[in-house]
VOTOR-331420 format. One record per atom (N, C-alpha, C, O): residue in one letter; x, y, z; atom name; residue number from 1. Coordinates in pm, whole numbers, plus 50000, padded with zeros to 5 digits. Layout:
{"a", {X, Y, Z}, "CA", NUM}
...
***
This chain:
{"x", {29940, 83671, 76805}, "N", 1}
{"x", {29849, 83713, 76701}, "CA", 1}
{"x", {29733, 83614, 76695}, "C", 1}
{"x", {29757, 83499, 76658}, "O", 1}
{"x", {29564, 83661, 76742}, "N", 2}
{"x", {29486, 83608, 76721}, "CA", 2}
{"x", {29436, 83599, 76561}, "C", 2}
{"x", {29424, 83703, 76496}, "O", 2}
{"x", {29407, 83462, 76498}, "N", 3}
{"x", {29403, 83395, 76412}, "CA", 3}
{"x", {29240, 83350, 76355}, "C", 3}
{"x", {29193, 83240, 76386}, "O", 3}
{"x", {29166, 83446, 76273}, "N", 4}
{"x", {28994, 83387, 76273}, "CA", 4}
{"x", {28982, 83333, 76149}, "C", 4}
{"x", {29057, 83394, 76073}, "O", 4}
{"x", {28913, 83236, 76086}, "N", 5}
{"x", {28884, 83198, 75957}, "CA", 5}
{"x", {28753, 83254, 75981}, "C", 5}
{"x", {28681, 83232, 76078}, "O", 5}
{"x", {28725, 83335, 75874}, "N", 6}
{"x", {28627, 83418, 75831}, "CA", 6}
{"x", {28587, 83428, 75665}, "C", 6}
{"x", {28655, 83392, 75570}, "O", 6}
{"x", {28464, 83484, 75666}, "N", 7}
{"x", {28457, 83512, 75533}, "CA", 7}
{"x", {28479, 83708, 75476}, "C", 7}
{"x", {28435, 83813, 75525}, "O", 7}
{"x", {28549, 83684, 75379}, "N", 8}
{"x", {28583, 83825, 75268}, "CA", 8}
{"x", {28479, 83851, 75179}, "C", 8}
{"x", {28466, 83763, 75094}, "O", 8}
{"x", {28389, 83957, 75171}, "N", 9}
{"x", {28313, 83941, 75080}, "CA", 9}
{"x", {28350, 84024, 74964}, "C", 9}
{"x", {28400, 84133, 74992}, "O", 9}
{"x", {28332, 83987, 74799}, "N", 10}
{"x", {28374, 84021, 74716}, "CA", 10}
{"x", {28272, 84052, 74623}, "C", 10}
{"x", {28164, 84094, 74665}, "O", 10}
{"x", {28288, 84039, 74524}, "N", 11}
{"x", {28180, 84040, 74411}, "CA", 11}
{"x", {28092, 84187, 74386}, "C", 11}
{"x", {28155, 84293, 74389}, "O", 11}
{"x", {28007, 84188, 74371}, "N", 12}
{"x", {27907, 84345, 74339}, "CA", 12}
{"x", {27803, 84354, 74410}, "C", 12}
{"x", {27778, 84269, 74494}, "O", 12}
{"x", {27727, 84458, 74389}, "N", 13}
{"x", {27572, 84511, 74466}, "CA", 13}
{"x", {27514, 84348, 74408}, "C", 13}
{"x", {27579, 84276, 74332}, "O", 13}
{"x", {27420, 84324, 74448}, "N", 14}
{"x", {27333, 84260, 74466}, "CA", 14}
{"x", {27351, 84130, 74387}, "C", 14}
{"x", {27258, 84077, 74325}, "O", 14}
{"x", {27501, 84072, 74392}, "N", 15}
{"x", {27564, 83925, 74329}, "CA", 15}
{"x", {27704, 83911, 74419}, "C", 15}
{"x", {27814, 83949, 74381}, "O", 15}
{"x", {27686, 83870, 74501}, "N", 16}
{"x", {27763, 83831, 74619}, "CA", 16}
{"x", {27898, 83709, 74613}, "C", 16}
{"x", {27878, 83592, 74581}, "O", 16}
{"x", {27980, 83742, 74637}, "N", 17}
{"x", {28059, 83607, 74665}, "CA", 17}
{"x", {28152, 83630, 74791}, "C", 17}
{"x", {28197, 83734, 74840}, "O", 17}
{"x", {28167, 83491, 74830}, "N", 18}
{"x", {28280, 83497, 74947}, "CA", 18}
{"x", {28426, 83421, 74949}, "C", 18}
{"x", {28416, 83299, 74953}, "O", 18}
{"x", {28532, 83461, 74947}, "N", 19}
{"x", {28615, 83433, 75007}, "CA", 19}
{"x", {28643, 83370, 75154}, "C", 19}
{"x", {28647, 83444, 75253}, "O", 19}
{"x", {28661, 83240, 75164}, "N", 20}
{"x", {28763, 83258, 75324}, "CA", 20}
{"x", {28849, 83211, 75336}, "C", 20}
{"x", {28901, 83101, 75316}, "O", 20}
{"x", {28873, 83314, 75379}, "N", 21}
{"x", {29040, 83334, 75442}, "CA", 21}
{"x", {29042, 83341, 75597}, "C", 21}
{"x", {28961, 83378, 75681}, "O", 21}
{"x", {29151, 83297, 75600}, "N", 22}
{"x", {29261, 83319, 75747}, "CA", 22}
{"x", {29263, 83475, 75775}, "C", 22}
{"x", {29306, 83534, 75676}, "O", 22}
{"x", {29228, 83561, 75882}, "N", 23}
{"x", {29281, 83664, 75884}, "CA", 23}
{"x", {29280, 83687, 76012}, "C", 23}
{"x", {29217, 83619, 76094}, "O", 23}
{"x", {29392, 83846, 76053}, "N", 24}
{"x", {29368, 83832, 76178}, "CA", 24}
{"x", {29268, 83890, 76277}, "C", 24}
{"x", {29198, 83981, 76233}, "O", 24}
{"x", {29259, 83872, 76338}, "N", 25}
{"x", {29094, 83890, 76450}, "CA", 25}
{"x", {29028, 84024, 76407}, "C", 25}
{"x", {28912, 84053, 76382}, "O", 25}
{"x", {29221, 84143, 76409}, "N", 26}
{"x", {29140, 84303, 76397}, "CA", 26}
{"x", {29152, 84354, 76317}, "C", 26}
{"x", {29156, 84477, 76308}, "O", 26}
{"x", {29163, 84243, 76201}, "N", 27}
{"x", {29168, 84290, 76046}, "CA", 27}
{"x", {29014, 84351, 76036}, "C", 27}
{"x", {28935, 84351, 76129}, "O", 27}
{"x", {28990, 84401, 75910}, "N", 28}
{"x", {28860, 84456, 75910}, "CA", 28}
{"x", {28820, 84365, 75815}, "C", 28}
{"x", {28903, 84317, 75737}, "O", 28}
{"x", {28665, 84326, 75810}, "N", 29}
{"x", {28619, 84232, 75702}, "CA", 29}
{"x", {28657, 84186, 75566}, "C", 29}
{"x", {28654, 84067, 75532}, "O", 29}
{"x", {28690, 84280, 75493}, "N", 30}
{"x", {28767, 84328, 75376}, "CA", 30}
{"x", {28910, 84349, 75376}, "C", 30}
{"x", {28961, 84427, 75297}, "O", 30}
{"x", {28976, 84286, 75458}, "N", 31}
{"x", {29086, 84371, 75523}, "CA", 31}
{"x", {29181, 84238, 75436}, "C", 31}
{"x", {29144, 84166, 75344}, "O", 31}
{"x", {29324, 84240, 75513}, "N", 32}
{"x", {29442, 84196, 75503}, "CA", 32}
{"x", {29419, 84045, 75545}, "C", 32}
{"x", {29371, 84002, 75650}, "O", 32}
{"x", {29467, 83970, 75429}, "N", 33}
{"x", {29425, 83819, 75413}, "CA", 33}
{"x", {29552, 83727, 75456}, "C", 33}
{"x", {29644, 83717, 75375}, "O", 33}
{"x", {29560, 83659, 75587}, "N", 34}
{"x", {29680, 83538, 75576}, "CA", 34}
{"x", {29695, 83490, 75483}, "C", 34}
{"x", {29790, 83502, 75405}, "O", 34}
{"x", {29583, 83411, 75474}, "N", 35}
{"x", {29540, 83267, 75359}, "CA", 35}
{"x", {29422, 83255, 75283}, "C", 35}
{"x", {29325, 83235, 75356}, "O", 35}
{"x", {29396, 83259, 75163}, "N", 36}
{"x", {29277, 83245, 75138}, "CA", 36}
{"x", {29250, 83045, 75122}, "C", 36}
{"x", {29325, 82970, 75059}, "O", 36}
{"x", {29125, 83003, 75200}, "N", 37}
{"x", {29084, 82873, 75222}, "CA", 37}
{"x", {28985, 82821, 75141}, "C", 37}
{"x", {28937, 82709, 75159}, "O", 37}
{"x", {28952, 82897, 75053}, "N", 38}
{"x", {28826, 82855, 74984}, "CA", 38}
{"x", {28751, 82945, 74929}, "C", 38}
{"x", {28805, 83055, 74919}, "O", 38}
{"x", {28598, 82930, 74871}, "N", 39}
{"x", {28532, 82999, 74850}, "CA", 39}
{"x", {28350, 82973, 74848}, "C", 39}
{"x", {28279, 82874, 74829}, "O", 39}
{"x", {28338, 83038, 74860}, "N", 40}
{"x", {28135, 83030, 74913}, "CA", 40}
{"x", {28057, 83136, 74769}, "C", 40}
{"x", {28085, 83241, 74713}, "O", 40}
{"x", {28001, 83080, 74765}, "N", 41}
{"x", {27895, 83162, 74647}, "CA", 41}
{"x", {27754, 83130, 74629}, "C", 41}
{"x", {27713, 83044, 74551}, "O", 41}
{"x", {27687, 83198, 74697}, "N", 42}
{"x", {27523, 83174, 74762}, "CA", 42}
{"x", {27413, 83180, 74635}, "C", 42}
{"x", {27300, 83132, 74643}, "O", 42}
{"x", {27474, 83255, 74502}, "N", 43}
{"x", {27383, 83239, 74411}, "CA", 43}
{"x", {27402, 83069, 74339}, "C", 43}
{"x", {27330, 83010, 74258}, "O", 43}
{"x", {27494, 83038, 74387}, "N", 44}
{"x", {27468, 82880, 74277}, "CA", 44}
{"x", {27380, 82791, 74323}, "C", 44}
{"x", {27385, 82743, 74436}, "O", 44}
{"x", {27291, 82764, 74234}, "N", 45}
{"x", {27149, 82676, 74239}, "CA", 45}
{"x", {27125, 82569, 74311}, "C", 45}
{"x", {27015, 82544, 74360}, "O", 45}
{"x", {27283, 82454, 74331}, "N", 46}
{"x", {27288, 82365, 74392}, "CA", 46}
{"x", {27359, 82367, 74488}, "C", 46}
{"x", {27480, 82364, 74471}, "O", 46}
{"x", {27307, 82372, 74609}, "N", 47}
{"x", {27345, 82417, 74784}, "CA", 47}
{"x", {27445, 82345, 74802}, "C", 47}
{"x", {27503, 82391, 74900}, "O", 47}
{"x", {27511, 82238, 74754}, "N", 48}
{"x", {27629, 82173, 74820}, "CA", 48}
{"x", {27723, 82188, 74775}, "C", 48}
{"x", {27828, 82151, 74828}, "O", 48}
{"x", {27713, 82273, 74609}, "N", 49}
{"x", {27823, 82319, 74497}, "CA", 49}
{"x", {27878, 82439, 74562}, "C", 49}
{"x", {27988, 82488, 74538}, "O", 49}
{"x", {27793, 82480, 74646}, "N", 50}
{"x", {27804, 82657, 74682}, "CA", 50}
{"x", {27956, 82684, 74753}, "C", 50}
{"x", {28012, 82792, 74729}, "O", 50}
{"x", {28012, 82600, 74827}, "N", 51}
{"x", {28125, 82590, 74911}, "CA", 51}
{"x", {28226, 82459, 74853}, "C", 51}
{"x", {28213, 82337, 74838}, "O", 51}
{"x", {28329, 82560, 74830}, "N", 52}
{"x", {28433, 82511, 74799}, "CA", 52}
{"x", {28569, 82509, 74915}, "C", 52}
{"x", {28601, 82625, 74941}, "O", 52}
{"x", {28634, 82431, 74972}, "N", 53}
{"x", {28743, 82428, 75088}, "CA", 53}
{"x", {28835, 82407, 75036}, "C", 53}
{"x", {28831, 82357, 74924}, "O", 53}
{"x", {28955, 82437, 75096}, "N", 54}
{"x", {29100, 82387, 75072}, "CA", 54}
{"x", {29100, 82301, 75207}, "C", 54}
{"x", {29107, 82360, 75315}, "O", 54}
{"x", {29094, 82170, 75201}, "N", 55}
{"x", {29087, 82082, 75339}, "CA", 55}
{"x", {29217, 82034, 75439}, "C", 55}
{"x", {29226, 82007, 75559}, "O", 55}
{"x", {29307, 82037, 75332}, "N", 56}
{"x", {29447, 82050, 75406}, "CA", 56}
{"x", {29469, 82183, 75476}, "C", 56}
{"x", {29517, 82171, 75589}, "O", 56}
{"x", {29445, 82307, 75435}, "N", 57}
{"x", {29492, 82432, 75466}, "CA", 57}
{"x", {29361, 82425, 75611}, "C", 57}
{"x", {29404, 82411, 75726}, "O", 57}
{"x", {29281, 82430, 75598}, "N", 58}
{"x", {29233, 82446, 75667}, "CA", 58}
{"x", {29237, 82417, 75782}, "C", 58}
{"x", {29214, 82496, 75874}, "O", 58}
{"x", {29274, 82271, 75797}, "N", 59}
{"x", {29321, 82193, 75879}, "CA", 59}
{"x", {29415, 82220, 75955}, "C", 59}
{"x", {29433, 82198, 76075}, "O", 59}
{"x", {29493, 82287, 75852}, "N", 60}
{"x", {29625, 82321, 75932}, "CA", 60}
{"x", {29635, 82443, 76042}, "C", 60}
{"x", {29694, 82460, 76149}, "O", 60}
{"x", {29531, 82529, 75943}, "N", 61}
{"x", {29489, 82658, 76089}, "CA", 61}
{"x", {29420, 82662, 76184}, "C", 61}
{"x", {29425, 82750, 76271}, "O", 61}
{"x", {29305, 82514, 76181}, "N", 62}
{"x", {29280, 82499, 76304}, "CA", 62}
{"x", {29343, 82430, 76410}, "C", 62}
{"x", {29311, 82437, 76529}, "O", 62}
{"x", {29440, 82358, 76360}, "N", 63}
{"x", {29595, 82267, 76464}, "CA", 63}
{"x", {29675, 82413, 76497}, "C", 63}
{"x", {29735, 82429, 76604}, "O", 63}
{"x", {29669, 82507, 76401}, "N", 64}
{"x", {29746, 82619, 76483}, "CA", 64}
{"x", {29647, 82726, 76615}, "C", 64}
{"x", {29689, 82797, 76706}, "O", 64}
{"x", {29549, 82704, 76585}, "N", 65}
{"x", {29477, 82754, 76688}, "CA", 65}
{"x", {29380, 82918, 76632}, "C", 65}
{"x", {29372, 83025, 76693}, "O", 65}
{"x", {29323, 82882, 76507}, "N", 66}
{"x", {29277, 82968, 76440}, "CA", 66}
{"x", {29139, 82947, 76487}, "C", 66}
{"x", {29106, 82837, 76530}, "O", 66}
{"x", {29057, 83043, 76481}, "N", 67}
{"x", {28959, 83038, 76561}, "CA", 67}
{"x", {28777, 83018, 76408}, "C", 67}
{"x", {28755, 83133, 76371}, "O", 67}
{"x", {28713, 82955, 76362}, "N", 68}
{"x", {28609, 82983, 76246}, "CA", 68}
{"x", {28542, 83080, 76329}, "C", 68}
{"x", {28545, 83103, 76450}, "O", 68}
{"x", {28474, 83137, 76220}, "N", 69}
{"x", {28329, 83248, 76239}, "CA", 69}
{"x", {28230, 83131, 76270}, "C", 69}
{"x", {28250, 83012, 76295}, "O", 69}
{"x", {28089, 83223, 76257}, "N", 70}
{"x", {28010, 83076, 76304}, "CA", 70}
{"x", {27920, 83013, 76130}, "C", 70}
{"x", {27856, 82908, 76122}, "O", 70}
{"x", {27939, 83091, 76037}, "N", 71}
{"x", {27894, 83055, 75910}, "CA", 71}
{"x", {28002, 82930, 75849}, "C", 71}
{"x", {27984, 82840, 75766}, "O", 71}
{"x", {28113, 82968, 75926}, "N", 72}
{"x", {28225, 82902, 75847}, "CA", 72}
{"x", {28251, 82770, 75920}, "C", 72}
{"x", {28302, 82672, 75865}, "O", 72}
{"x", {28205, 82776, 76073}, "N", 73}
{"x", {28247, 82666, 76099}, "CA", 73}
{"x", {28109, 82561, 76089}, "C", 73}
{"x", {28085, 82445, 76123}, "O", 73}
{"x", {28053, 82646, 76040}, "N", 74}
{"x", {27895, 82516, 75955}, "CA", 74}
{"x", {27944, 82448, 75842}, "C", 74}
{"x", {27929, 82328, 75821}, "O", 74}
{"x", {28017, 82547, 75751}, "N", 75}
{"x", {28040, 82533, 75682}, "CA", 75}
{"x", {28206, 82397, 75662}, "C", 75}
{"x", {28242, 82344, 75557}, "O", 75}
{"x", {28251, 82385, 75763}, "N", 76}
{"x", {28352, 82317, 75767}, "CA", 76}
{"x", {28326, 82209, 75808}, "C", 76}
{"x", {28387, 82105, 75784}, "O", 76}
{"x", {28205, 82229, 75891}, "N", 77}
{"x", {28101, 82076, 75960}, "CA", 77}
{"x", {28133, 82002, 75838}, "C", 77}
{"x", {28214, 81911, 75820}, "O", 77}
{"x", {28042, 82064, 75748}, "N", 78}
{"x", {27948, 81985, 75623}, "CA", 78}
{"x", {28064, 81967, 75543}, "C", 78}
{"x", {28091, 81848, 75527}, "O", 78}
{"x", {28150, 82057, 75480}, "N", 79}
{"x", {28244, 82021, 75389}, "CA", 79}
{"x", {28406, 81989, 75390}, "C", 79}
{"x", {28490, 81968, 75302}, "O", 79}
{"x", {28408, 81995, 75534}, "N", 80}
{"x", {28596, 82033, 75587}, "CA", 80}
{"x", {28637, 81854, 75554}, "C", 80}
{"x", {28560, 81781, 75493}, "O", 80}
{"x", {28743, 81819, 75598}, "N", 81}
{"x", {28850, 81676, 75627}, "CA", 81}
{"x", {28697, 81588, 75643}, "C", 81}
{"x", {28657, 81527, 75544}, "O", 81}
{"x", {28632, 81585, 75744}, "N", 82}
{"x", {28518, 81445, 75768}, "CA", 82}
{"x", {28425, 81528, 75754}, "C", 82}
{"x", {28375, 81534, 75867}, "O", 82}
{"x", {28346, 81627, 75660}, "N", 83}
{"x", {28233, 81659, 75682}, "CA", 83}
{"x", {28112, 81559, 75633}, "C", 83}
{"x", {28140, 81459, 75567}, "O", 83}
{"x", {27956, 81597, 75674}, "N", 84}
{"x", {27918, 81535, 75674}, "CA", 84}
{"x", {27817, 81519, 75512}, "C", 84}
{"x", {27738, 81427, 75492}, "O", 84}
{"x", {27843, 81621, 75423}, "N", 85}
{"x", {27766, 81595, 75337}, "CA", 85}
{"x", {27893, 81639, 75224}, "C", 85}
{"x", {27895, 81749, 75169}, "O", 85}
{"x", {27998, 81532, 75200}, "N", 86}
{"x", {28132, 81535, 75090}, "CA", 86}
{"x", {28032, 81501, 74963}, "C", 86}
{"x", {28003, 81571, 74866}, "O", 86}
{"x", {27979, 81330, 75011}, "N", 87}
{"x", {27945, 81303, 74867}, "CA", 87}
{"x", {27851, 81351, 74807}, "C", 87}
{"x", {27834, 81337, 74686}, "O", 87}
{"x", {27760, 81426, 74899}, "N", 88}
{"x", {27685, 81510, 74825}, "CA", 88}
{"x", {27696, 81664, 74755}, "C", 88}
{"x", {27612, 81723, 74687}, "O", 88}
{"x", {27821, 81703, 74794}, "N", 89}
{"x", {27897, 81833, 74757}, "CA", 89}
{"x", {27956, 81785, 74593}, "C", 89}
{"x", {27968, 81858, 74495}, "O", 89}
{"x", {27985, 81645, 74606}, "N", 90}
{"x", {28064, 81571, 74458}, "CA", 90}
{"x", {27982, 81565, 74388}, "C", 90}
{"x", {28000, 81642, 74293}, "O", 90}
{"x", {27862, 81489, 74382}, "N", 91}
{"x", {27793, 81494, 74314}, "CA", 91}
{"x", {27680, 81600, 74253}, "C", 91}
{"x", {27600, 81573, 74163}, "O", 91}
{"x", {27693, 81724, 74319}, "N", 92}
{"x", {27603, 81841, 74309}, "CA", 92}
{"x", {27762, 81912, 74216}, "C", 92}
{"x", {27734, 82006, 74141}, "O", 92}
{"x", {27908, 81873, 74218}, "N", 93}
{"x", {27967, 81930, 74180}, "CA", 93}
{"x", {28002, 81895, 74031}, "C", 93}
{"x", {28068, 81963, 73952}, "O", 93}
{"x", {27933, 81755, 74009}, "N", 94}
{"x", {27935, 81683, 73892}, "CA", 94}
{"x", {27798, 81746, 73850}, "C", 94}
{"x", {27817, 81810, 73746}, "O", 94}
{"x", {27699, 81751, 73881}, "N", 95}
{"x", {27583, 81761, 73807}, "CA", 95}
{"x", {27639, 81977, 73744}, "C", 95}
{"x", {27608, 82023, 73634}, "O", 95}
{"x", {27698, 82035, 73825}, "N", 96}
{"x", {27729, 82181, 73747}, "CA", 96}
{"x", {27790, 82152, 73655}, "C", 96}
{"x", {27762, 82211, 73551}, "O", 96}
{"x", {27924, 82026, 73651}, "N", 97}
{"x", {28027, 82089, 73529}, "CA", 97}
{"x", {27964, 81978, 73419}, "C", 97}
{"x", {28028, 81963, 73315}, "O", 97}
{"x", {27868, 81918, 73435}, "N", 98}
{"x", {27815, 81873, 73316}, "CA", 98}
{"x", {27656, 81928, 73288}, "C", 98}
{"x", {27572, 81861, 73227}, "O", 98}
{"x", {27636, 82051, 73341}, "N", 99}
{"x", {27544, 82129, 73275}, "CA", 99}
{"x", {27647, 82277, 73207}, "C", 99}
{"x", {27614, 82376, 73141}, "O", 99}
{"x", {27766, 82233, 73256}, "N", 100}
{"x", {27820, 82388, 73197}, "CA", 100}
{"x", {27897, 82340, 73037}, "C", 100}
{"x", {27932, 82420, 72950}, "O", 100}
{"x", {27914, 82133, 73028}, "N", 101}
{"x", {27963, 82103, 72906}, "CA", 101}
{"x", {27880, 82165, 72805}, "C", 101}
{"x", {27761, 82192, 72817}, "O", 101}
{"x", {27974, 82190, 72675}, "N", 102}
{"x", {27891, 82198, 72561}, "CA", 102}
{"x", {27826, 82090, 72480}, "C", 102}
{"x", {27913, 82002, 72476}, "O", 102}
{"x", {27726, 82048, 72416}, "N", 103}
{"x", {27720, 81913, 72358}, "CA", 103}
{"x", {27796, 81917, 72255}, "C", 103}
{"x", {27829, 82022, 72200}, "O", 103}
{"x", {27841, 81774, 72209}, "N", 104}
{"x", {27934, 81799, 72067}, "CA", 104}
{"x", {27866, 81838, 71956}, "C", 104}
{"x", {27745, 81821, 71944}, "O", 104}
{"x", {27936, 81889, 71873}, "N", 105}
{"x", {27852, 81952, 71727}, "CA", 105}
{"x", {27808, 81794, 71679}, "C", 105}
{"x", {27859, 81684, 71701}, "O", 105}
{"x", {27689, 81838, 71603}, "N", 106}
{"x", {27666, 81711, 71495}, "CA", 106}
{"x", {27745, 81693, 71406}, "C", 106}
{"x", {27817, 81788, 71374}, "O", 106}
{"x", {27754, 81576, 71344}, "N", 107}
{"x", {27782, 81575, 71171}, "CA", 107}
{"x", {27769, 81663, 71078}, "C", 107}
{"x", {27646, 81662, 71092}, "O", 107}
{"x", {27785, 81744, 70989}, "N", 108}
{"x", {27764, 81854, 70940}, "CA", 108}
{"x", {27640, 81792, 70816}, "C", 108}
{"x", {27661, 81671, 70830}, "O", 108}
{"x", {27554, 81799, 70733}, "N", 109}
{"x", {27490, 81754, 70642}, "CA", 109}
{"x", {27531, 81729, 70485}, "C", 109}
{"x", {27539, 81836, 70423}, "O", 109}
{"x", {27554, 81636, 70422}, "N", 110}
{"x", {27632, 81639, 70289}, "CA", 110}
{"x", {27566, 81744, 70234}, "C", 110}
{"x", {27443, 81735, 70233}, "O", 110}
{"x", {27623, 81855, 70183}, "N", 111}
{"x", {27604, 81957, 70105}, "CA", 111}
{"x", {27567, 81950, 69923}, "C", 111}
{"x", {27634, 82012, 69840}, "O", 111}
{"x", {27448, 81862, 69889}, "N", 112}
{"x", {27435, 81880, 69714}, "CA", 112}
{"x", {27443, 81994, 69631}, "C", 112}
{"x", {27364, 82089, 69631}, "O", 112}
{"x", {27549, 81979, 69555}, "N", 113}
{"x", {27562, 82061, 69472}, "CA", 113}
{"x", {27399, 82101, 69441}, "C", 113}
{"x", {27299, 82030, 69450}, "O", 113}
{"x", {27419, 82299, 69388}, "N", 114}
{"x", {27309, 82345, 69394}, "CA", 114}
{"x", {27312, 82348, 69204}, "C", 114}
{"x", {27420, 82340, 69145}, "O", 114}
{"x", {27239, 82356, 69163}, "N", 115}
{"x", {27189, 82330, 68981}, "CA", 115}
{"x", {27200, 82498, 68941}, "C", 115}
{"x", {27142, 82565, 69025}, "O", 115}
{"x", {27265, 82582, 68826}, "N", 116}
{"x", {27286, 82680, 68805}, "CA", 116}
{"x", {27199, 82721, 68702}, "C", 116}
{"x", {27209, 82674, 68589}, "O", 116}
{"x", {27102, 82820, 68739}, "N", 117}
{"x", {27011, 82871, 68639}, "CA", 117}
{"x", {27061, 82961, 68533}, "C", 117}
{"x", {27151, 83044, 68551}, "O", 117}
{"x", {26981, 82937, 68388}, "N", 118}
{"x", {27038, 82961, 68303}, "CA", 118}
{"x", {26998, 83133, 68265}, "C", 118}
{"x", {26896, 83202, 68258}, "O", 118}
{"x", {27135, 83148, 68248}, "N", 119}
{"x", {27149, 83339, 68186}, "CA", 119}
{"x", {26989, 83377, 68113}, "C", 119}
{"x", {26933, 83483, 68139}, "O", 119}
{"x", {26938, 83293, 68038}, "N", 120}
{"x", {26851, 83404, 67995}, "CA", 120}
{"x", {26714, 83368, 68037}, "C", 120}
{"x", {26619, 83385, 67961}, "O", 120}
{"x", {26697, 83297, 68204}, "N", 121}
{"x", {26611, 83312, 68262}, "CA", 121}
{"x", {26586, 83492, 68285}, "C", 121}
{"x", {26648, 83583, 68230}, "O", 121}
{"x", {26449, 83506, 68411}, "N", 122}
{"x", {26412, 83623, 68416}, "CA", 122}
{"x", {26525, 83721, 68504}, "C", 122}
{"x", {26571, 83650, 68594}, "O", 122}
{"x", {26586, 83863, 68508}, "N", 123}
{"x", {26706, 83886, 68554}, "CA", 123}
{"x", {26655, 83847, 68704}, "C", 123}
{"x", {26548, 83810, 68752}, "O", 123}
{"x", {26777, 83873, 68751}, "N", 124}
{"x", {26792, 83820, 68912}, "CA", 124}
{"x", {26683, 83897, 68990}, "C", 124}
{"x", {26622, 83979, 68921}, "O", 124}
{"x", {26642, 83886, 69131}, "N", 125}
{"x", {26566, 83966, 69216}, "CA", 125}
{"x", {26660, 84064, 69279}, "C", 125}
{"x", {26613, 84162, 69337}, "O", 125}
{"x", {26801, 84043, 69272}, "N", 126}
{"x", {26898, 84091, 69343}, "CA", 126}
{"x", {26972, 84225, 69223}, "C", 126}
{"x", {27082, 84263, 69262}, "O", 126}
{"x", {26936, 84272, 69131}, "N", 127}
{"x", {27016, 84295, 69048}, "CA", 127}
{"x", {26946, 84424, 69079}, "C", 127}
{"x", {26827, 84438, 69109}, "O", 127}
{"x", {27068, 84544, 69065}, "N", 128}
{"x", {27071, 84662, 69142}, "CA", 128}
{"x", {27007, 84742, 68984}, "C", 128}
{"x", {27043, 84704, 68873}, "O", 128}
{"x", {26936, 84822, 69001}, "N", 129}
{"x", {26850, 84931, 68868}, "CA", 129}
{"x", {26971, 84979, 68817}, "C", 129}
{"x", {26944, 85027, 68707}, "O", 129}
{"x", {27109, 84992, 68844}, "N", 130}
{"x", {27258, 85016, 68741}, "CA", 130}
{"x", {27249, 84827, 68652}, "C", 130}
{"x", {27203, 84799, 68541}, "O", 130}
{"x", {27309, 84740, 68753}, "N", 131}
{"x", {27314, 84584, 68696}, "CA", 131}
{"x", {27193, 84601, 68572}, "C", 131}
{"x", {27226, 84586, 68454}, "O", 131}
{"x", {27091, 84624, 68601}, "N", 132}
{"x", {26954, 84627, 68506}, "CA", 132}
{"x", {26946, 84692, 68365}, "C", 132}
{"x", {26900, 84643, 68261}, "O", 132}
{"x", {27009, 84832, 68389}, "N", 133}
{"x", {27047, 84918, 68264}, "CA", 133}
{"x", {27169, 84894, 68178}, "C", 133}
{"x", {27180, 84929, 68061}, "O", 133}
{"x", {27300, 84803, 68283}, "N", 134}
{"x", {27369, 84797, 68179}, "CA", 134}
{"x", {27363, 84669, 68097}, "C", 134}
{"x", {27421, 84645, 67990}, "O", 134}
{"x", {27264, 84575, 68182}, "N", 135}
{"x", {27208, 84457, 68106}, "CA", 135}
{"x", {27119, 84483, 67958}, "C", 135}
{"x", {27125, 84417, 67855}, "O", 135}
{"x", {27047, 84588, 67985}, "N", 136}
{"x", {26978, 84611, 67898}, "CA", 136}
{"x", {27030, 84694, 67763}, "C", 136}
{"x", {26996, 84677, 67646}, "O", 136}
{"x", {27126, 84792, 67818}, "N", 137}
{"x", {27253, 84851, 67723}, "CA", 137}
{"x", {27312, 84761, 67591}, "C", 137}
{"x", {27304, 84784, 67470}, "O", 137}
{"x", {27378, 84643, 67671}, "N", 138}
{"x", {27456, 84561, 67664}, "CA", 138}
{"x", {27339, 84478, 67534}, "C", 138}
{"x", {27360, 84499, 67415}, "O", 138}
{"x", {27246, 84405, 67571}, "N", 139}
{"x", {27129, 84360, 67488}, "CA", 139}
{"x", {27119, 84427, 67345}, "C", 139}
{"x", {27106, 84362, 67241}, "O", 139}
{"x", {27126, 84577, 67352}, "N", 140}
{"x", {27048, 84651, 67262}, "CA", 140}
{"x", {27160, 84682, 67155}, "C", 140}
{"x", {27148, 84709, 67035}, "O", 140}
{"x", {27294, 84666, 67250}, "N", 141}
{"x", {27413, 84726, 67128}, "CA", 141}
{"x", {27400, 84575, 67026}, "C", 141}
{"x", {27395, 84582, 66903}, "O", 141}
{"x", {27395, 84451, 67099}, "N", 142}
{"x", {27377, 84257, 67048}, "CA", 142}
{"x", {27312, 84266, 66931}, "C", 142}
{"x", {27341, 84193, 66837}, "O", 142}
{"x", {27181, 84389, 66925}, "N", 143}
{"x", {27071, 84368, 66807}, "CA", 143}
{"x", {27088, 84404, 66667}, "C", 143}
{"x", {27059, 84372, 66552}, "O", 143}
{"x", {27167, 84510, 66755}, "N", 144}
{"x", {27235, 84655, 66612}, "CA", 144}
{"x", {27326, 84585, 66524}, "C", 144}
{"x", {27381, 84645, 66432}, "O", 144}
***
């Protein structure tokens, strides 16, 4: 059984992601997965965040005689066991998950008690034309 690390593509119309996996040679693109090794995602902003590996697994299918595509084995250059741009994959991977932190809430503001206006100020702005009539009801029986 010939053995290719390839990429699976997943995701929707026009927002892409990849899978790769192990599969075998006459699987179909989409097809039946050995192993999945990682993952690739071409919309994220910072090019070295974009590829993610499993570096042991990987490793291990190319000691078995698994064959990369040619995207993937760029891709294993740069990010596999000795690739050549790790610490820059770390640090592009630090700069995402501390733009995805939330900042902490502030202090909340001491809340002063609010001063209660007195009943026979002018009636409320809020007081419904019923509230109004039976205020005024209420007034007129007070006089009698």
């Amino acid at each position: 059984m010939a053995v290719r690390i390839r990429m699976k593509k997943m995701g929707r119309k026009h927002r892409p992601f990849f899978r790769i996996c192990a599969m075998e040679i006459r699987a179909p693109r989409d097809g039946r997965v050995l192993e999945q090794l990682g993952t690739y995602d071409p919309l994220i902003p910072e090019t070295d965040a974009r590829a993610i590996l499993n570096k042991e697994r990987v490793k291990y299918w190319l000691g078995v005689g698994a064959t990369p595509s040619d995207k993937v084995s760029v891709l294993i250059k740069k990010y596999g066991e000795a690739g050549t741009h790790l610490a820059a994959q770390q640090e592009a991977l630090d700069r995402l998950a501390q733009q995805r932190r939330r900042p902490e809430p502030s202090q909340p503001m001491p809340r002063t008690p609010k001063e209660k206006k007195a009943e026979t100020d002018a009636p409320s702005a809020r007081r419904s034309d019923a509230d109004e009539i039976r205020a005024q009801a209420i007034a007129a029986e007070e006089k009698e």
